[in-house]
C-alpha positions in Angstrom: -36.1 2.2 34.3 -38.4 1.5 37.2 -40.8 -1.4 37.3 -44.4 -1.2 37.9 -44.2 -2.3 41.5 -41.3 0.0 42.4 -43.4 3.2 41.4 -46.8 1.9 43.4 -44.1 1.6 46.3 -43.1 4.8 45.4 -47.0 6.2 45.3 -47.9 4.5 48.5 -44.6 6.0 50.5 -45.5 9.6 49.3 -49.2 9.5 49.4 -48.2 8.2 53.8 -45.5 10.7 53.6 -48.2 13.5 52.2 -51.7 12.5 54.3 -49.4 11.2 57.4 -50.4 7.9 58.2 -49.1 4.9 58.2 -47.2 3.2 55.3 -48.7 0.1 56.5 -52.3 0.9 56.5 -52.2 1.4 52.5 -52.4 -1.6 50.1 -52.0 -1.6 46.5 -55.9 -1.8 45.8 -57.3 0.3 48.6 -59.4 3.2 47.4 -57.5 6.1 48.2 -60.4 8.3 49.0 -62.0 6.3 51.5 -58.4 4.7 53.1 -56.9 8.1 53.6 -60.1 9.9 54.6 -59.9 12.4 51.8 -62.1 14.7 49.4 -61.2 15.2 45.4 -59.4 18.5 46.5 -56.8 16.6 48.6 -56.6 13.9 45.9 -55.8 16.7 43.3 -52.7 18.0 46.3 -51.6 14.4 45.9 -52.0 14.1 42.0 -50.0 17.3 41.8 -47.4 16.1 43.9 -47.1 13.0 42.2 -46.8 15.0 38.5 -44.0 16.7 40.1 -42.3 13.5 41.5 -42.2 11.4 38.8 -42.3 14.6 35.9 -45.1 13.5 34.3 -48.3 14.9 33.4 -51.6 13.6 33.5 -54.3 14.3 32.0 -57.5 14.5 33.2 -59.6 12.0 31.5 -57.4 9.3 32.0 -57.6 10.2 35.8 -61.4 10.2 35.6 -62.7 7.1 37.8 -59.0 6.4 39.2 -59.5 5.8 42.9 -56.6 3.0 44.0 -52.8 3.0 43.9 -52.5 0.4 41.5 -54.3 1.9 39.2 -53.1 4.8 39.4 -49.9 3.7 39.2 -50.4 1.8 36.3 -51.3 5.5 34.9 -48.2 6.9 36.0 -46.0 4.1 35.0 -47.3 4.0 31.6 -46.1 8.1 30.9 -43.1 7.4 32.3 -41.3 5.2 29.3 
């Protein structure tokens, strides 16, 4: 089983490998809207390509005001025990 920290690694490499930019310009709490430049569409591309990374689904509410890695890996970490 994956620990916490390995899957926000895991967000942070796809969401640089997705947006292309730097792994190294994205911290754990950095608001992903305003650190990758992007609009709720492009965070829904990333949401949906993190549902079909780590096979989980997530539901909207519990996405609602999400808007760093860490939380959102905390999110995605919780579905996936």
């Amino acid at each position: 089983m994956k620990t916490a920290e390995q899957t926000l690694d895991e967000i942070i490499d796809l969401a640089a490998s997705h947006f292309r930019v730097s792994r190294d310009d994205l911290a754990p709490d950095d608001d992903f809207f305003a650190t990758l430049g992007i609009d709720s569409l492009k965070a829904l591309e990333l949401l949906s390509r993190l549902e079909s990374h780590f096979q989980v689904e997530l539901p909207d509410y519990e996405m609602q005001d999400v808007s760093d890695f860490r939380t959102l890996a905390e999110r995605i970490h919780a579905r996936l025990g």
